[in-house]
C-alpha positions as YAML, in Angstrom:
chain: A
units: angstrom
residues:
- id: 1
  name: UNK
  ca: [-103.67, -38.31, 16.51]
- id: 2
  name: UNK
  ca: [-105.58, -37.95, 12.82]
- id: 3
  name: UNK
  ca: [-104.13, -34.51, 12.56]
- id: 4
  name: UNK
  ca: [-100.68, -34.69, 10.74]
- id: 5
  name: UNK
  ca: [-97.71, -33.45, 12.56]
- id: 6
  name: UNK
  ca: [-93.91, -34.33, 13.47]
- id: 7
  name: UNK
  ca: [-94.82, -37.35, 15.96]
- id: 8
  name: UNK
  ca: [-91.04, -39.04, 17.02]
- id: 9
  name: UNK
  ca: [-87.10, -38.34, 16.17]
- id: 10
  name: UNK
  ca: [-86.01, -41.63, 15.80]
- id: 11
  name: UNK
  ca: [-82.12, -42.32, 16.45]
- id: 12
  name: UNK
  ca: [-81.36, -45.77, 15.30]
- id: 13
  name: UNK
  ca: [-78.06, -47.10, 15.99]
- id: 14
  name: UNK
  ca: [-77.76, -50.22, 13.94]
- id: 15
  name: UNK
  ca: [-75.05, -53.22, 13.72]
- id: 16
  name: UNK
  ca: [-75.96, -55.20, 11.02]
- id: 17
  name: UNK
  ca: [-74.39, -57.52, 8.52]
- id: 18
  name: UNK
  ca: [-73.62, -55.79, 5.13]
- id: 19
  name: UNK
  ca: [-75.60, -56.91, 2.28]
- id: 20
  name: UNK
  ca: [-74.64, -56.17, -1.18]
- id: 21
  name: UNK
  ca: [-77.19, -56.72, -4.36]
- id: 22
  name: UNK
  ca: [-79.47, -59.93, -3.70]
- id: 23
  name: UNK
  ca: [-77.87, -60.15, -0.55]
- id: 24
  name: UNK
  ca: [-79.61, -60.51, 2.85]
- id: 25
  name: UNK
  ca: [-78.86, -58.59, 6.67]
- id: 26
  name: UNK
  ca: [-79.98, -58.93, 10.41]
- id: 27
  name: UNK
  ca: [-79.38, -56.23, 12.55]
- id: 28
  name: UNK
  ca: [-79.82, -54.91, 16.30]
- id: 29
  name: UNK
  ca: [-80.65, -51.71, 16.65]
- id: 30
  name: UNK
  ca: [-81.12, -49.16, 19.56]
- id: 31
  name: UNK
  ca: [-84.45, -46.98, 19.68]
- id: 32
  name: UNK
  ca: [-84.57, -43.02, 21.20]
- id: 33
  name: UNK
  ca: [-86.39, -40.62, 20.84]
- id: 34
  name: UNK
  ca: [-86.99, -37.52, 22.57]
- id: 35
  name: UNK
  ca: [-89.92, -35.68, 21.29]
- id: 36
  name: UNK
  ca: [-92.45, -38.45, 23.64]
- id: 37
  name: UNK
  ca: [-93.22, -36.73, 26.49]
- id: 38
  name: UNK
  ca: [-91.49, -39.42, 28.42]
- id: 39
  name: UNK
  ca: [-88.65, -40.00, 26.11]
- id: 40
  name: UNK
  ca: [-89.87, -43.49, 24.41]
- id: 41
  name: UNK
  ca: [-86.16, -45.64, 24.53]
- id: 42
  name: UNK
  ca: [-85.98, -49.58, 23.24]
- id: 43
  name: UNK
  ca: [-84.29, -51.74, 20.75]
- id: 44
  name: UNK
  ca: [-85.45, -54.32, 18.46]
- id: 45
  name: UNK
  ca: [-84.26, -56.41, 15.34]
- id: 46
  name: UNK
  ca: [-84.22, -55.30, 11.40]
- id: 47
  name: UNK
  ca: [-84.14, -57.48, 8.31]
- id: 48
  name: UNK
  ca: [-82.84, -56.15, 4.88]
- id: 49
  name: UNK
  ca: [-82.71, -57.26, 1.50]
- id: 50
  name: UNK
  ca: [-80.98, -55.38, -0.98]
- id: 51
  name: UNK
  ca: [-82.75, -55.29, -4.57]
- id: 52
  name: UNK
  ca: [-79.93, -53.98, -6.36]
- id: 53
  name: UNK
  ca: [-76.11, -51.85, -5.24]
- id: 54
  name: UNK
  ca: [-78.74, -48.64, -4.86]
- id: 55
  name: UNK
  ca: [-81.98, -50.01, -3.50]
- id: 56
  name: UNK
  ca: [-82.57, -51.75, -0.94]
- id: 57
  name: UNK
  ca: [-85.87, -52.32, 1.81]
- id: 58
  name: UNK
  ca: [-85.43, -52.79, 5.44]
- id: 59
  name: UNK
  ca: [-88.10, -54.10, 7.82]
- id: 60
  name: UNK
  ca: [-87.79, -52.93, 11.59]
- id: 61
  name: UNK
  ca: [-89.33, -54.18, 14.88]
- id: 62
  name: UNK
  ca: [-88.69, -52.36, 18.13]
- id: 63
  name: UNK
  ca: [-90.27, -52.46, 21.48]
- id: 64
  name: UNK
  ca: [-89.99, -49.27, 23.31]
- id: 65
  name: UNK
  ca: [-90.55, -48.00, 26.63]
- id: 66
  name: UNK
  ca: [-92.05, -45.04, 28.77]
- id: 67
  name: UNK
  ca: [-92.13, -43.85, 31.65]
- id: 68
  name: UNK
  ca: [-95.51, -46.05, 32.47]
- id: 69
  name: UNK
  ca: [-96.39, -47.72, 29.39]
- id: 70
  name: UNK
  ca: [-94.68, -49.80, 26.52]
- id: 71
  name: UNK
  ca: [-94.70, -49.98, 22.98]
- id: 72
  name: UNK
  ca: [-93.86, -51.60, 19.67]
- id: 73
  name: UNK
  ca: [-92.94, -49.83, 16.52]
- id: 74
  name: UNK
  ca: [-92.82, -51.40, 13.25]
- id: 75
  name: UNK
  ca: [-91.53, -50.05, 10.14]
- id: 76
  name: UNK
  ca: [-91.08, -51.06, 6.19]
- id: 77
  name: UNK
  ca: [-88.40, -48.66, 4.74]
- id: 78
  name: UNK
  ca: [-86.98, -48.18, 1.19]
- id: 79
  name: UNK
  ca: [-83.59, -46.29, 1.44]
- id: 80
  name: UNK
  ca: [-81.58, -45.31, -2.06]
- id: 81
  name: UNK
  ca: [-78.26, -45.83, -1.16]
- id: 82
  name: UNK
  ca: [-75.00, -43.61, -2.15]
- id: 83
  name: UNK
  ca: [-71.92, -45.00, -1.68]
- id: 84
  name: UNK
  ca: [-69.04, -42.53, -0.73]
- id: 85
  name: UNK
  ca: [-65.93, -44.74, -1.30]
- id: 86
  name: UNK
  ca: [-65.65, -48.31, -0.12]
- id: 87
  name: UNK
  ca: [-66.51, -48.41, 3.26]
- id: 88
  name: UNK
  ca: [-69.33, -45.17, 3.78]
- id: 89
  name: UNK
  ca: [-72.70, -44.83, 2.17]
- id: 90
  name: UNK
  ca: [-75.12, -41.95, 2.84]
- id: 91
  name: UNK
  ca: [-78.84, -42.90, 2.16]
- id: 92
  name: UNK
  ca: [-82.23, -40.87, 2.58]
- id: 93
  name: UNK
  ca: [-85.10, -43.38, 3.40]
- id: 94
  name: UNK
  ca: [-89.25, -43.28, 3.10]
- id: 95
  name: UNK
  ca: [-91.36, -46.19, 4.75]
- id: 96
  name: UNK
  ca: [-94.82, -46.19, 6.11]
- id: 97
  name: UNK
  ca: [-94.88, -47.62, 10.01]
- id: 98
  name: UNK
  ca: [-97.26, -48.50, 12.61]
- id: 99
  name: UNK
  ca: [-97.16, -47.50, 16.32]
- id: 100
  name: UNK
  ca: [-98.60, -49.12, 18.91]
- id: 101
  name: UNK
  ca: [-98.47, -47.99, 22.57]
- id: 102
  name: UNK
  ca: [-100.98, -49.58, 25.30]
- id: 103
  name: UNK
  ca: [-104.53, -48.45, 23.94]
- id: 104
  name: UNK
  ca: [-103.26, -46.35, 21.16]
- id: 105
  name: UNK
  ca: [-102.15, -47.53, 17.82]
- id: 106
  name: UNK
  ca: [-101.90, -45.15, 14.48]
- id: 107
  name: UNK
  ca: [-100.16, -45.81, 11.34]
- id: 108
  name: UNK
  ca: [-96.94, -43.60, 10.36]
- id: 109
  name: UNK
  ca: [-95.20, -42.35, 7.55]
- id: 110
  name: UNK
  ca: [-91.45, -42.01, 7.59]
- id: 111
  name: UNK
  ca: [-89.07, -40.22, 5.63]
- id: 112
  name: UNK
  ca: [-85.06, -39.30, 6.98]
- id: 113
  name: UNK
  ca: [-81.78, -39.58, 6.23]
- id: 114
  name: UNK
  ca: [-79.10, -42.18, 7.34]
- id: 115
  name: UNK
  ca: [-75.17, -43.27, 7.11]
- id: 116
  name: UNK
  ca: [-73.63, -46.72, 7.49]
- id: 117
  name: UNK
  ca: [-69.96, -47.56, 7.93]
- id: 118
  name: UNK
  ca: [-68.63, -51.01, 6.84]
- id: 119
  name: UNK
  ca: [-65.91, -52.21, 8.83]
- id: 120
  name: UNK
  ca: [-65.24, -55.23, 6.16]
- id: 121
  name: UNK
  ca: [-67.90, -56.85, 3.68]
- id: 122
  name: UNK
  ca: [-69.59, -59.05, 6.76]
- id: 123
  name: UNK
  ca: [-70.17, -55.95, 8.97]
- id: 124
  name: UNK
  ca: [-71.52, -52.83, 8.95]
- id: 125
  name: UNK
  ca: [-72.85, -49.96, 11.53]
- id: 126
  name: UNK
  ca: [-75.32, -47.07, 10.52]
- id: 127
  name: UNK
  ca: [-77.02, -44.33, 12.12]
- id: 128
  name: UNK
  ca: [-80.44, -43.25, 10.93]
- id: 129
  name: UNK
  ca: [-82.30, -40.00, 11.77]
- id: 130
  name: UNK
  ca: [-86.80, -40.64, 10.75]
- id: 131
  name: UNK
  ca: [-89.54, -38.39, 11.46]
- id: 132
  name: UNK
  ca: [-92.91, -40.32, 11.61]
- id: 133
  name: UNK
  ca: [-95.67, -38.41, 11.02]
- id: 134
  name: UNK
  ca: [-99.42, -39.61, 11.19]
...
């Protein structure tokens, strides 16, 4: 794992509150991804803070599964976010990671784009696409 390749395709299905500038969210989220061998699924919880109405950070814990083992995957993202009317915002994202499955643990660096709808100014669902690499 030192060489540096392509390691997951995350899909991250989020419901989170929506937090405008200064403002705080917690989310749920749902963890795939298909390019494990055993196709690595879980969930977990995210925290965001939003540093101004373009940038904000986003801290993510999930604990994943395979086939025979189990996981966690942490991540600190920054996403620059473009809002497309009131209630859609497209955002690409870059965060460094660390991965962590039974004896094996490596540090990652995301990058990947993502979308969130806001249903009203409380709540909010997004869909993000990463590719770790380490």
């Amino acid at each position: 794992m030192k060489k540096i390749a392509i390691l997951l395709l995350l899909v991250i299905s989020s419901i989170s509150a929506y937090a405008e500038k200064g403002d705080m969210a917690v989310g749920l989220h749902f963890y795939d991804n298909p390019k494990i061998e055993s196709n690595a699924v879980g969930g977990g919880l995210s925290f965001s803070y939003s540093f101004s109405d373009h940038l904000r950070a986003k801290i993510t814990g999930s604990y994943i599964t395979l086939s025979d083992q189990s996981g966690v995957d942490s991540s600190l993202d920054f996403q620059w976010v473009f809002p497309l009317g009131e209630k859609f915002e497209l955002y690409p994202s870059v965060g460094v990671g660390y991965l962590s499955i039974e004896d094996v643990s490596t540090v990652t660096f995301l990058v990947g784009p993502g979308a969130t709808f806001r249903f009203n100014d409380n709540w909010s669902m997004g869909l993000e696409f990463k590719a770790q690499y380490t």
